[in-house]
C-alpha positions as CSV (number, residue, x, y, z in Angstrom):
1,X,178.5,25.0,-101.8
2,X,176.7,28.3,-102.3
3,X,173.1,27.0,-101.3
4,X,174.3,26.8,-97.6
5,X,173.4,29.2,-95.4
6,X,175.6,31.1,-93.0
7,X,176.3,29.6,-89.5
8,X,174.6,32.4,-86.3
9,X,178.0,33.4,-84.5
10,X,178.9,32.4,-81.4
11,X,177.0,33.4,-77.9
12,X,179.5,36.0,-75.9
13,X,180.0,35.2,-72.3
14,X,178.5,37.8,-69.8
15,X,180.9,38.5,-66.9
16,X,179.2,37.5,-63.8
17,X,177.2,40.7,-61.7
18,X,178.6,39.4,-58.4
19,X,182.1,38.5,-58.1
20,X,183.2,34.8,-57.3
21,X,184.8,36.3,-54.1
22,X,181.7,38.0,-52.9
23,X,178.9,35.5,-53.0
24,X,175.3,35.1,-50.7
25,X,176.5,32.0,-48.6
26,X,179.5,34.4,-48.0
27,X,177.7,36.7,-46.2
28,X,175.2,34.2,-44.9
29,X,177.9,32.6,-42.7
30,X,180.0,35.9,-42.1
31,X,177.1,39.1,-41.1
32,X,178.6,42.0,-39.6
33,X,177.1,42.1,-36.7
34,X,175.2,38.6,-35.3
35,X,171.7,38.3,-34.2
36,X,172.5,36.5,-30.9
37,X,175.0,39.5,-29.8
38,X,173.4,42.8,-28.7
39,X,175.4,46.0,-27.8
40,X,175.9,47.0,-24.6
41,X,173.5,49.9,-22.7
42,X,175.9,52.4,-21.7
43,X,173.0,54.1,-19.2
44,X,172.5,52.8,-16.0
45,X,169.0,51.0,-14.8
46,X,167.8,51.1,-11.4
47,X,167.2,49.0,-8.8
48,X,163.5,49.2,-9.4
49,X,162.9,49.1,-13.0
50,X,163.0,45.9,-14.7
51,X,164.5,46.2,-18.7
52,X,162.8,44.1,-21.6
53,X,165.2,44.3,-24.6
54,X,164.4,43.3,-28.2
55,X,166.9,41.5,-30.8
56,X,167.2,43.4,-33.6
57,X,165.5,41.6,-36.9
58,X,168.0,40.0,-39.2
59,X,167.0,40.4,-43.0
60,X,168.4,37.1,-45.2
61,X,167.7,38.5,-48.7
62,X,171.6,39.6,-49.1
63,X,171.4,42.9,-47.7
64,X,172.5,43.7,-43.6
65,X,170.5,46.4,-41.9
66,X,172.3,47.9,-39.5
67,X,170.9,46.4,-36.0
68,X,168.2,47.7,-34.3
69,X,167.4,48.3,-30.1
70,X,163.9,48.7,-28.7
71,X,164.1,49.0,-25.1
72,X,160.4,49.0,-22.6
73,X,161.1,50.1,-19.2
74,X,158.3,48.0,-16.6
75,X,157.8,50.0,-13.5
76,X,157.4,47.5,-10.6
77,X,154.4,48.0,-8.2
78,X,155.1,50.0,-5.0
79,X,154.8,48.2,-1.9
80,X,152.3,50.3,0.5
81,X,152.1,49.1,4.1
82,X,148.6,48.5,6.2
83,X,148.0,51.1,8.4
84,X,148.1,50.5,11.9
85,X,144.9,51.7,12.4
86,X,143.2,48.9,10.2
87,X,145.0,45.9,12.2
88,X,143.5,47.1,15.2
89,X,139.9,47.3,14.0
90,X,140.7,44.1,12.6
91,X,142.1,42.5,15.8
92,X,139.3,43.9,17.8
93,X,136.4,42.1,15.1
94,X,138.6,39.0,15.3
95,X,138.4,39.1,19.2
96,X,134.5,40.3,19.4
97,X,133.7,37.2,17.1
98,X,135.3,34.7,19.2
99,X,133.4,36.3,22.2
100,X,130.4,36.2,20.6
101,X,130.7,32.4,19.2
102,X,132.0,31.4,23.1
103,X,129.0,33.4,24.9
104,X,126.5,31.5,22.1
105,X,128.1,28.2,22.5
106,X,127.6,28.4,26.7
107,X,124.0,30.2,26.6
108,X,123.4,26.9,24.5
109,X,124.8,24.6,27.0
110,X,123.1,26.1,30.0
111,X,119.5,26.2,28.1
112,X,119.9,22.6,27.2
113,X,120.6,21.8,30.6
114,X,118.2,23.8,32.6
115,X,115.0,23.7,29.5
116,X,113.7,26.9,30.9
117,X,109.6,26.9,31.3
118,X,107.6,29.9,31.7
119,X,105.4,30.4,34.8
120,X,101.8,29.4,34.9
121,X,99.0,31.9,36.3
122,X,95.7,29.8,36.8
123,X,91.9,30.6,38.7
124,X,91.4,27.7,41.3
125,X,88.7,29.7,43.1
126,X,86.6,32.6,42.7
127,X,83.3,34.0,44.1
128,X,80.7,37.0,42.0
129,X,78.9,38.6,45.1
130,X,77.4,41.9,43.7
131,X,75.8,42.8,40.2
132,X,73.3,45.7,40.1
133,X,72.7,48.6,37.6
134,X,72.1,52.2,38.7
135,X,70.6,52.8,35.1
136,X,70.1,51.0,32.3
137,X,74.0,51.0,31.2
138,X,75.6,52.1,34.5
139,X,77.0,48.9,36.2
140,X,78.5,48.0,39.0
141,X,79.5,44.5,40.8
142,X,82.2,43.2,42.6
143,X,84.5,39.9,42.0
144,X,87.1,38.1,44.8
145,X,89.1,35.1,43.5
146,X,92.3,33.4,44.2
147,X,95.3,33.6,42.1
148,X,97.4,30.7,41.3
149,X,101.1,31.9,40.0
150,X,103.5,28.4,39.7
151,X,106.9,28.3,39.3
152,X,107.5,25.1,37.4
153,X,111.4,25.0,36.9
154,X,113.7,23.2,38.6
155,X,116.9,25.2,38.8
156,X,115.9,28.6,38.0
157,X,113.9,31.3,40.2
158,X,111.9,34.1,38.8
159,X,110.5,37.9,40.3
160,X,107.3,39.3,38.7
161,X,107.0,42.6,38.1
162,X,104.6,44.8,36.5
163,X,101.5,42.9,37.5
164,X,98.1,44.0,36.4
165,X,94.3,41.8,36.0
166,X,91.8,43.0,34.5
167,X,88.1,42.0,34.1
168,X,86.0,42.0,30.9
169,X,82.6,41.1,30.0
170,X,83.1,40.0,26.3
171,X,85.2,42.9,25.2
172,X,84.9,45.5,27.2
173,X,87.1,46.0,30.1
174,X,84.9,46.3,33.8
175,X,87.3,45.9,36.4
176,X,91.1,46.7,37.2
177,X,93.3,45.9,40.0
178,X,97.4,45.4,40.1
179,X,99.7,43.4,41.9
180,X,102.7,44.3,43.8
181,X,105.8,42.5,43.0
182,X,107.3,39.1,44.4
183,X,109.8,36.2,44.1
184,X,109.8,33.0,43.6
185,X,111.6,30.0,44.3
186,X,112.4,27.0,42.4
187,X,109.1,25.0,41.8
188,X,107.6,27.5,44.2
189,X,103.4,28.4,44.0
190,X,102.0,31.7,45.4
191,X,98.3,32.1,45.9
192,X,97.4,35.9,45.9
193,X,93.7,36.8,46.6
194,X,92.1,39.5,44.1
195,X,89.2,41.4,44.2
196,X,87.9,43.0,41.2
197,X,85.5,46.0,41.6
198,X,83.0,47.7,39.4
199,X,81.5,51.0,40.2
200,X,79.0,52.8,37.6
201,X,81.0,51.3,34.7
202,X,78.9,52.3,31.5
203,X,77.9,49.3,29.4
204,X,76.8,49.8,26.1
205,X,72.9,49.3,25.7
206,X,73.4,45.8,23.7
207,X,76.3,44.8,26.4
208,X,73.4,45.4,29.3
209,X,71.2,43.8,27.7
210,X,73.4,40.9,27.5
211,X,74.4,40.7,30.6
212,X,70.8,40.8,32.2
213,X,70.0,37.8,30.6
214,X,73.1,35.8,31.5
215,X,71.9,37.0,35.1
216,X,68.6,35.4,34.4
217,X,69.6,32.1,32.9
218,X,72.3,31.8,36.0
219,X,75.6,31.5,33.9
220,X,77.2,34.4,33.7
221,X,80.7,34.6,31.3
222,X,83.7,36.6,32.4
223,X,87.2,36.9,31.0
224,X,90.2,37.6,32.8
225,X,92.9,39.0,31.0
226,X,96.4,39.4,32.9
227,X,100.1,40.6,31.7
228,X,103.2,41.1,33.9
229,X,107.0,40.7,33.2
230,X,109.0,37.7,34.5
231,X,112.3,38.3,35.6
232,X,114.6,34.7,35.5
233,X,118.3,34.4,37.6
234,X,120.7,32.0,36.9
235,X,123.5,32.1,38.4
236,X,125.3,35.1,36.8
237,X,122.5,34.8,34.0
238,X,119.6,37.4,34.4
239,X,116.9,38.1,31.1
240,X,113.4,38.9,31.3
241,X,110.4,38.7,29.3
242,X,106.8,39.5,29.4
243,X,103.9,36.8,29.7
244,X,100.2,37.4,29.0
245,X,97.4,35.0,30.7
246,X,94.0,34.7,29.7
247,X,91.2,32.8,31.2
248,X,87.5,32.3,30.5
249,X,85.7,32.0,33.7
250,X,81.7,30.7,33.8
251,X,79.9,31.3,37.1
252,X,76.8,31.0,38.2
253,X,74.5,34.6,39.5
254,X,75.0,37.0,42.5
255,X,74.9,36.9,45.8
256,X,76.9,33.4,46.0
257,X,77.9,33.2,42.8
258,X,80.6,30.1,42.1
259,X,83.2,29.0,39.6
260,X,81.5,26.9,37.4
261,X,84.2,26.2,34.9
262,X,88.0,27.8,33.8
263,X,90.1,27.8,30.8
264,X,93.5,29.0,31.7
265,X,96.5,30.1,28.7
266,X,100.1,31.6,29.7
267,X,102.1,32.9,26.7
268,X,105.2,34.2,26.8
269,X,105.6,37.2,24.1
């Protein structure tokens, strides 16, 4: 009975470190002060401020901070009013565009309906009586023809103005007479006689030299050149524009010098 050895005593009971009366669920389900519940703002807010508030954070690891408050104040945007002065510039671009849009709309309707055509200027006759040199590049002649100016539209009459033919030999200018101004009627033609005069015009050498041979071999080239401005009424309608006409005349050597052939262009510019 001596060989056995001595029993270990007996473990001692540790008193618990939280009391049975004071446990975690306890104050899980029974906090101080509850997430969900936040204490009232004793300052006033005004009208125009709108108030964000934040829920204070709840810590669940046994201990209960006291509750936090984070307020952010958002300033709402003042409302400015237009100035008068803007609506009016704006009303009076609102009312110019639908001018403008009605004025386009009937200038379109009347051109589609009355197809405007510019006037024709043509050279049915004409007759070179005089070509003679004082020197060898002092010239001198003198040119009559007849003038055709047409009126091709229908519905719309026309004034020109600021008539003026001239008279080259190739590109040199020899002769220059004007034209006073006159009407014309719907589908209307005018014949106006022109005479063209040349009085010691200098030629250069090479264009005198040119010239006496044309006399020689009886064809002798001209070119009429013309511009005036075309005035068209319609109605209440009234625009103008300028035409140029240009015609290559061949005729045949002084003293009864005739209109061989013509090649007439109008273009309106």
């Amino acid at each position: 009975m001596s060989n056995l050895l001595p029993l270990p005593p007996p473990p001692q009971s540790h008193p618990p470190e939280t009391p049975p009366w004071d446990t975690p669920s306890s104050m899980w389900y029974t906090p101080r002060t509850t997430p969900w519940r936040t204490p009232r703002s004793t300052q006033s807010t005004p009208l125009n401020q709108m108030v964000s508030t934040k829920s204070p954070a709840v810590k669940f690891n046994g201990l209960d901070p006291e509750p936090r408050k984070d307020t952010v104040i958002l300033r709402q945007p003042r409302r400015s009013r237009t100035n008068l002065l803007i609506w009016c510039v704006a009303g009076l671009c609102f009312v110019f565009s639908l001018l403008l849009i009605f004025f386009g709309i009937a200038t379109l309707i009347v051109f589609l309906a009355v197809r405007p055509r510019a006037p024709v200027f043509d050279i049915p006759n004409a007759n070179l009586h005089t070509i003679y040199f004082d020197s060898l590049v002092y010239f001198n002649g003198d040119l009559s023809m007849l003038v055709n100016f047409t009126n091709p539209n229908k519905k719309i009459g026309v004034k020109f103005e600021q008539l003026k033919i001239e008279l080259f030999f190739f590109n040199r200018s020899i002769a220059m007479q004007g034209v006073q101004p006159f009407s014309q009627r719907r589908r209307e033609t005018r014949l106006e006689p022109i005479r063209l005069i040349s009085s010691l015009v200098y030629l250069p050498l090479n264009y005198a030299v040119e010239l006496k041979r044309q006399m020689q071999n009886n064809k002798i080239e001209y070119e009429i050149i013309s511009s005036f401005k075309v005035r068209v009424h319609f109605g209440m309608i009234h625009y103008s524009y300028q035409l140029h006409a240009r015609c290559h005349l061949q005729m045949t050597g002084p003293p009864i010098g005739i209109l061989v052939s013509r090649n007439c262009t109008t273009k309106r510019r």
